[in-house]
C-alpha positions as CSV (number, residue, x, y, z in Angstrom):
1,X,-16.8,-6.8,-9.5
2,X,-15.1,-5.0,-6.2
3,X,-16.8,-2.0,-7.4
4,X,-20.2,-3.6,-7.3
5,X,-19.5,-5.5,-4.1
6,X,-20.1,-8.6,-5.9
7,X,-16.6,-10.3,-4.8
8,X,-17.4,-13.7,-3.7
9,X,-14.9,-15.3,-1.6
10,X,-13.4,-17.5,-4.0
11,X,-12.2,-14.3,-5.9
12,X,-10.4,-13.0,-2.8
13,X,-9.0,-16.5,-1.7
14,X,-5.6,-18.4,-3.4
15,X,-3.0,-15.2,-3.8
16,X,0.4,-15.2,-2.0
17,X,-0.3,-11.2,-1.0
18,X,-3.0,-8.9,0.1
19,X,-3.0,-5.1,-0.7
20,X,-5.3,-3.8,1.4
21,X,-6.6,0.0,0.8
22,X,-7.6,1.4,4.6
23,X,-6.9,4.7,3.1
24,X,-10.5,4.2,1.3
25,X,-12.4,4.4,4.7
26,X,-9.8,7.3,5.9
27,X,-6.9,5.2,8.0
28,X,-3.4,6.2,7.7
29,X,-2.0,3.3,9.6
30,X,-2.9,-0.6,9.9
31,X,-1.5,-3.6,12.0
32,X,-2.3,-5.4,8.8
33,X,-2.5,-9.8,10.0
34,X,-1.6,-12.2,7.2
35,X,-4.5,-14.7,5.7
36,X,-2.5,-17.7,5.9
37,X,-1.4,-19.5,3.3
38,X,-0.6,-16.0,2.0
39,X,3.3,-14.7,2.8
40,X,2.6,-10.9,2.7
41,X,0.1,-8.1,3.2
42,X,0.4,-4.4,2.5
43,X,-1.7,-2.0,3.9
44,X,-1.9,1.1,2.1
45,X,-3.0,4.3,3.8
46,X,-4.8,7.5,2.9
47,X,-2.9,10.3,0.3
48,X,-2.5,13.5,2.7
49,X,-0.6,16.7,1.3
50,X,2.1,17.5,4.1
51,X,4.4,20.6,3.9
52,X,7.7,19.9,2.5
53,X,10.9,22.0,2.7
54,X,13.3,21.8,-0.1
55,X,17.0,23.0,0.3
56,X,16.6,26.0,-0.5
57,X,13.6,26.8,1.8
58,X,10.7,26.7,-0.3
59,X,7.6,25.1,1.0
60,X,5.2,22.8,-1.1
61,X,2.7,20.2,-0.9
62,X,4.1,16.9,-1.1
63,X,1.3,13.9,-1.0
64,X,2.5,11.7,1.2
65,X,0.9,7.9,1.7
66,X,1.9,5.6,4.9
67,X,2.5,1.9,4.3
68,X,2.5,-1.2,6.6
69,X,3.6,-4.2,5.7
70,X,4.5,-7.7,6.8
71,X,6.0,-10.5,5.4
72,X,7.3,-14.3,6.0
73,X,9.8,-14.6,4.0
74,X,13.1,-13.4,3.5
75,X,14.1,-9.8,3.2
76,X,15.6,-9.2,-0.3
77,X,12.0,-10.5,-1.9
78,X,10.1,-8.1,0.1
79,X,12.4,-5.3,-1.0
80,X,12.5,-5.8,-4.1
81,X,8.7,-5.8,-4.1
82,X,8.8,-2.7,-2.3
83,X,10.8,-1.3,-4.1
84,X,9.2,-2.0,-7.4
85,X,5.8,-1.0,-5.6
86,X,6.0,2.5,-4.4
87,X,7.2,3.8,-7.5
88,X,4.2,3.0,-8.9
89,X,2.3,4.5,-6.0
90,X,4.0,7.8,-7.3
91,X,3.4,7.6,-10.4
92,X,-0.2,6.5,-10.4
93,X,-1.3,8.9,-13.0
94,X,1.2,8.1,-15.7
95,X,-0.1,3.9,-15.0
């Protein structure tokens, strides 16, 4: 339904956090504002392929994706969300 812009507000209302995707319209960074009664939001930002350096001096592309995040409740939840989040982000092809 997102796809067809046919989200009516009742589909985007009642959830406890919002992952927003500003990377879609080319942002890399947010000041992302909770919807109250929601606890958390995480902005996700655009995939850019940065230079990396390994060890041993060889240079690659490594994607690289910028996150902010707020949340108003303690910290160990939000890490472990994190935590269990960007893995997935890495891995998005093998999802």
């Amino acid at each position: 339904m997102a796809m067809d812009n046919k989200l009516s507000r009742d589909d985007i209302s009642g959830g406890t956090i919002t992952i927003s995707n500003i990377g879609a319209i080319g942002g890399k960074f947010g000041s992302p504002l909770i919807n109250l009664p929601e606890v958390a939001i995480i902005a996700i930002g655009r995939i850019k392929k940065v230079p990396h350096i390994t060890d041993e001096g060889t240079v690659y592309p490594l994607p690289v994706m910028n996150v902010s995040h707020i949340f108003l409740i303690d910290f160990l939840l939000p890490q472990f969300i994190l935590n269990n989040f960007f893995p997935l982000c890495s891995n998005w092809e093998k999802t």
